[in-house]
N, C-alpha and C positions, 0 to 999 in steps of 0.2 A: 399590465401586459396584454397583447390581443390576445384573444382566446387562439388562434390560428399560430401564431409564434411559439406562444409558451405551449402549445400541445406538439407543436413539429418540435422544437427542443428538448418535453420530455420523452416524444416517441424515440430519439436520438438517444436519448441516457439511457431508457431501457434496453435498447437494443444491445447496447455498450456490454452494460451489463447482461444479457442472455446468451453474449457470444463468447461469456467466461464461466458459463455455468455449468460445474462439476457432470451434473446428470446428462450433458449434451456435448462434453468436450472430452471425458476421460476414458470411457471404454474402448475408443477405438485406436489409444494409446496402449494399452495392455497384453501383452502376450498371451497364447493359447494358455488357459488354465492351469499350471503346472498342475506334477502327480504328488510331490511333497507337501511339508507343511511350506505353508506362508505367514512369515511375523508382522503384520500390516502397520507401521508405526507413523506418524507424523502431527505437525504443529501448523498451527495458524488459521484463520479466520474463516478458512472455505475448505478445513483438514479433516474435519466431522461429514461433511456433504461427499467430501473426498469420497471418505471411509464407506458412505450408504452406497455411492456409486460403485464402488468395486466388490460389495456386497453382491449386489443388483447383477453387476456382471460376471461372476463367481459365483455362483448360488452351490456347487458342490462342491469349491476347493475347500483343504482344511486351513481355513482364516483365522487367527487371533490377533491382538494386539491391544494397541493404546494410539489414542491421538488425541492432542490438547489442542483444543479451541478458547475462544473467545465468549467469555457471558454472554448470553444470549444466539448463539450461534452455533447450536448446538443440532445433531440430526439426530433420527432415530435408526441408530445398529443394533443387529443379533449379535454379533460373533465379535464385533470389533469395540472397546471399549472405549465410551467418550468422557472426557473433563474437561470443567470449564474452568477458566484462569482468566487474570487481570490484564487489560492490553489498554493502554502504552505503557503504565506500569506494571512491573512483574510483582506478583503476589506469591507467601507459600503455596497458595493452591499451584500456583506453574511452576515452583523448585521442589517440591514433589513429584509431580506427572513428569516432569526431564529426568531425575532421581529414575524414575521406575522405567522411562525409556531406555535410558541407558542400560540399566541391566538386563533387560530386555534384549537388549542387542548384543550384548555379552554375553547371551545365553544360545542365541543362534548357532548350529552346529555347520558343515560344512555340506550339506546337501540342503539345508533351509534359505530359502526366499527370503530377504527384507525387504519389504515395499516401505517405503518412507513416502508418506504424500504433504509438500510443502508447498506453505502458501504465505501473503505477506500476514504479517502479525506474528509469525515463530519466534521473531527475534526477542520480542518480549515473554511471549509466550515459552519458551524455552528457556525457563530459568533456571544455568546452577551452577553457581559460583565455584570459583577454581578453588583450589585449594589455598587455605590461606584467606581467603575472602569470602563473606559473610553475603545476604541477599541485599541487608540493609546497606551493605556499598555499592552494590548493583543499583539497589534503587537512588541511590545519593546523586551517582553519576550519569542514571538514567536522565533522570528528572533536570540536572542540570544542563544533558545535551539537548533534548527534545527544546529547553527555552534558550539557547542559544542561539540558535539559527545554523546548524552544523550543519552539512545534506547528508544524508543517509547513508548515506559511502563511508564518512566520517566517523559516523553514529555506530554502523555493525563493523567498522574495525577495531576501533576500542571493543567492542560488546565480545570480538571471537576472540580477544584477548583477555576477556575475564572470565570465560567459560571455560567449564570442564567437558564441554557438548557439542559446542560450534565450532568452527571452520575446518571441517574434515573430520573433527572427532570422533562423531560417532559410526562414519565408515569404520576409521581404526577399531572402532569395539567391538563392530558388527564381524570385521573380519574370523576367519575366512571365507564367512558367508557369503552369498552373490548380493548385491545392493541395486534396487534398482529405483532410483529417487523420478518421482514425477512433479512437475511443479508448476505452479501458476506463478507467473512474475508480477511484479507490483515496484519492481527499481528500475529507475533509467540504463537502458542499455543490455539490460535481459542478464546481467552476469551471473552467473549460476554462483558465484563466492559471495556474491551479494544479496541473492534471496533467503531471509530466513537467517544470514550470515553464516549459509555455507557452510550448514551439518554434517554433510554426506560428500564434500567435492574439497579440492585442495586449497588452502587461501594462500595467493602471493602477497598479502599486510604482517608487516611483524610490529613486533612489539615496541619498538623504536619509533614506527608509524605511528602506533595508537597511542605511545606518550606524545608525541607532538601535537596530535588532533588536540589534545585537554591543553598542552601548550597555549595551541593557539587563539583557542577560545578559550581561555583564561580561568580554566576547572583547576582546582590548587587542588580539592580533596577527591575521598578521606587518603589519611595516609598510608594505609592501606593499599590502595589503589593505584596509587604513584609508585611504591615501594615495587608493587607485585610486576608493575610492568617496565621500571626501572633495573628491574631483577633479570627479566625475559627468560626464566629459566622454561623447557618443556617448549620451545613453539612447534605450531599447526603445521601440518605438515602442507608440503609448498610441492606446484607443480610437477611431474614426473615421480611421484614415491610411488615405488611402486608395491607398498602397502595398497593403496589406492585402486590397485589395478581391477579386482573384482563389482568397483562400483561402475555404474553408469547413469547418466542423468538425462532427465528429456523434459523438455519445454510441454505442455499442454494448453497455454493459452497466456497470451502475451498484450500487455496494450494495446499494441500496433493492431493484434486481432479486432479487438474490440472499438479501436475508433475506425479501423475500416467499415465495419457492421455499423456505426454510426452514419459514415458518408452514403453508405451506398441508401439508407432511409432518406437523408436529404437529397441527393440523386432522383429517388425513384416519387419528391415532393417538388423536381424543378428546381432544387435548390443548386448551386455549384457548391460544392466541399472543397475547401483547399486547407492540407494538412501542415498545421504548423510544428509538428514534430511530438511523439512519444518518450522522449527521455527530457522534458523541458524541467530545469532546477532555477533555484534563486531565491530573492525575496519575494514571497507571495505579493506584493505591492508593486515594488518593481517591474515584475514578469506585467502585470495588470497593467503597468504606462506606456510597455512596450507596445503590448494586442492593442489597445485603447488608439496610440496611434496610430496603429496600419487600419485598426476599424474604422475611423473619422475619414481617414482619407478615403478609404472605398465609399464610404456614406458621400464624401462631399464631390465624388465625381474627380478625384486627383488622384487615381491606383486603375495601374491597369486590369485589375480584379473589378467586372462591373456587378451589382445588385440585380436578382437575390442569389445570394452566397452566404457563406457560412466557413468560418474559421476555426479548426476542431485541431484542440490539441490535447497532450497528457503529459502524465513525469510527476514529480512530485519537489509540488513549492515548499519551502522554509518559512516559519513565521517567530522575529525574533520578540520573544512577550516584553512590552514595555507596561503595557495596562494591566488593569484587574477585569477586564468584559469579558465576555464567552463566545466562542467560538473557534473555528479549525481554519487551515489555509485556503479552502474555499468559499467561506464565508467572509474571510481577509483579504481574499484577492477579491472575488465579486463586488465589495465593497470599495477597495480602490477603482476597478474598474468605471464603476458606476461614479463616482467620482470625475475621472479623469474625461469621460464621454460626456458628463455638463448635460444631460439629457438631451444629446443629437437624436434628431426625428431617425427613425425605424433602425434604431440598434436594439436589441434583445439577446441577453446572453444567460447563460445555466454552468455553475460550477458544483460538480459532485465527486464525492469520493466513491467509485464504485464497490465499496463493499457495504453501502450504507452509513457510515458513520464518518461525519468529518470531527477528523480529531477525534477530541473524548464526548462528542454532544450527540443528540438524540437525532440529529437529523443528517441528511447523506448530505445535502449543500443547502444552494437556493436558487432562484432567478430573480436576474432584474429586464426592468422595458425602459425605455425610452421616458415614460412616465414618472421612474420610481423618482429620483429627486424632490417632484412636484408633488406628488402622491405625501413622502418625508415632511416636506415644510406645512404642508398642511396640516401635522398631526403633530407638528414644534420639534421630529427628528432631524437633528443636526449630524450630517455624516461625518463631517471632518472630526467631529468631537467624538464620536463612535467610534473609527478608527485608528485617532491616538491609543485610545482605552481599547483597541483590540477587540471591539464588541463587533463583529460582524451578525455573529448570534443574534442579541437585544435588536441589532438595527432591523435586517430580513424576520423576525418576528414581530415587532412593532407592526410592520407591513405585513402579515400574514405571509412571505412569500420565501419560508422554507422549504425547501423539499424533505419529504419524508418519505422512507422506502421503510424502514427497519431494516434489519440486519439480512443482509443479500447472500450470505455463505461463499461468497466469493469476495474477490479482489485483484484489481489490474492498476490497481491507483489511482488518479484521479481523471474526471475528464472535463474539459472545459467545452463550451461552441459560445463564441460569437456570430451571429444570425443578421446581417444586415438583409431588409428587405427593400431597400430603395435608396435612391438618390436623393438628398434632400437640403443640397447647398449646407449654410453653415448654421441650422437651426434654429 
């Protein structure tokens, strides 16, 4: 990759990520200091950073609480207490820390503060099974939908329907306290039911939903699981309850934020941005033959988008596992991508997950250039064979050309740029 592309691409991914980070996004969401106590609770991947942040801006409220993070993602609080749990799958360290939020929140009197700070990764991170069901059919049913290919939508309406904590539940416990949820999204379309699956807000999925989802993608177990939602006894409580009435919920940083703080770096490097959308779903492959086409045509002088430009999008791809290889859906898409472009002169693209981590691997994405193909046969990496087997991982490591952040205490999902810098006929 030219040193000039791949520095402009990851000047673009850091930015991504700087314009969802907790220490520079959350204080100016917070209300004047209450006089009471405040019970500071929340889950997910950027819920710890949360937590120092409101510390930081609070330095004389009376603060306690819990919030469950992600291994390794962890921050340093006085007042607020951190744990770290299993994300994508949920471990007893996370049906514990849910267990003790919960009561927590049940404990809240009627002149107490709950601050709930959510972010993505609660949904696993917030483990605890309904009644009747065990953690080990959470995990059963986890693990089944994550290799499926469900999107996310699919994924946390079964999930609010196996919980004793999600979709509004833990407003209900918290009541009649005042609730005030702050969140960082990381799902297509900002749905407040759908980040975290919707602790604290009301969910329009019932239980008849989230049998079909396992229908459809063809999850048979345990039975258990079937039974409990075949039952629907106890559903979430749905729009307008006015149980509900005491919560309120607010956006603190969104995609959309973060690939705008993307464009405006390629802007201010000459580049033209054009936004392919923040809520983008599919097959991580798929979604890759799509961008691939509109990129070749801009490369080949046939789109009225002329070079240099750059195509910046987000949302969160699906990857359905056929293989035994490693890696996440931005290592699967980049990989198709790179693929479908056939090495066209001055295409340069970057897929990451902005919380650092794609999927369950050590690295946030990768990039490819125009070169990597050629760079691949040289060293006897066969991509098509790679991405049968789902190894986008092995392949962008062969090639040195993972990105590595470590773990960013945030997350907006993922973000993708195709970067054409020139015209170059059909390569």
């Amino acid at each position: 990759m030219s040193d000039a592309a791949e520095s402009l691409l990851r000047t673009m991914f850091a930015a991504a990520v700087a314009a969802a980070a907790p220490d520079k996004v959350l204080a100016a969401h917070l209300p004047p200091p209450p006089t009471g106590r405040v019970l500071v609770l929340g889950a997910g991947k950027a819920s710890a950073a949360m937590a120092a942040a409101v510390e930081r801006a609070w330095p004389d409220a009376d603060l306690s609480g819990l919030v469950v993070t992600r291994y390794g993602h962890g921050a340093d609080c006085r007042r607020i207490e951190v744990v770290q749990a299993s994300h994508p799958q949920p471990d007893a360290a996370g049906e514990a820390a849910a267990q003790r939020i919960l009561a927590l929140a049940e404990s809240a009197g009627p002149d107490d503060l709950v601050l709930f700070l959510i972010s993505g990764g609660a949904s696993a991170l917030l483990a605890l099974p309904a009644d009747g069901l065990t953690l080990t059919d959470k995990q059963v049913v986890n693990r089944a939908l994550l290799r499926s290919g469900a999107s996310i939508g699919e994924i946390n309406t079964v999930r609010k329907h196996l919980s004793a904590i999600k979709g509004g539940r833990l407003a209900l416990a918290a009541a009649p306290a005042r609730v005030l949820t702050l969140a960082i999204s990381d799902v297509p379309g900002d749905d407040p039911a759908m980040i975290g699956s919707g602790p604290t807000v009301a969910d329009p999925t019932t239980f008849a939903e989230a049998l079909s989802v396992l229908d459809r993608h063809r999850i048979t177990g345990p039975d258990a699981v079937r039974e409990h939602l075949s039952r629907g006894a106890s559903e979430t409580p749905k729009p307008g309850d006015p149980r509900l009435t005491g919560s309120r919920f607010e956006l603190i940083a969104t995609p959309m934020m973060s690939l705008r703080a993307a464009a405006e770096v390629a802007s201010a490097h000459g580049v033209r941005p054009l936004m392919l959308g923040d809520a983008i779903e599919g097959e991580a492959r798929e979604v890759a033959a799509d961008m691939a086409a509109r990129a070749l045509r801009i490369a080949r002088g046939e789109d009225a988008l002329r070079p240099p430009c750059v195509l910046i999008s987000g949302g969160e791809t699906t990857v359905t596992v056929r293989g035994a290889g490693r890696g996440g859906r931005n290592a699967e898409f980049l990989l198709a991508l790179t693929i479908a472009l056939g090495g066209q002169p001055g295409v340069h693209a970057i897929a990451c997950d902005t919380d650092g981590v794609d999927g369950s691997e050590d690295n946030a994405g990768a990039a490819m250039s125009d070169a990597t193909l050629a760079r691949a046969a040289a060293i006897g990496l066969d991509p098509l064979a790679r991405l049968a087997d789902n190894d986008g991982y092995g392949f962008f490591s062969a090639l040195g050309d993972l990105v590595m952040t470590g773990p960013t205490r945030t997350n907006v999902n993922d973000f993708r740029a195709i970067l054409i810098d020139r015209v170059s006929g059909h390569g």
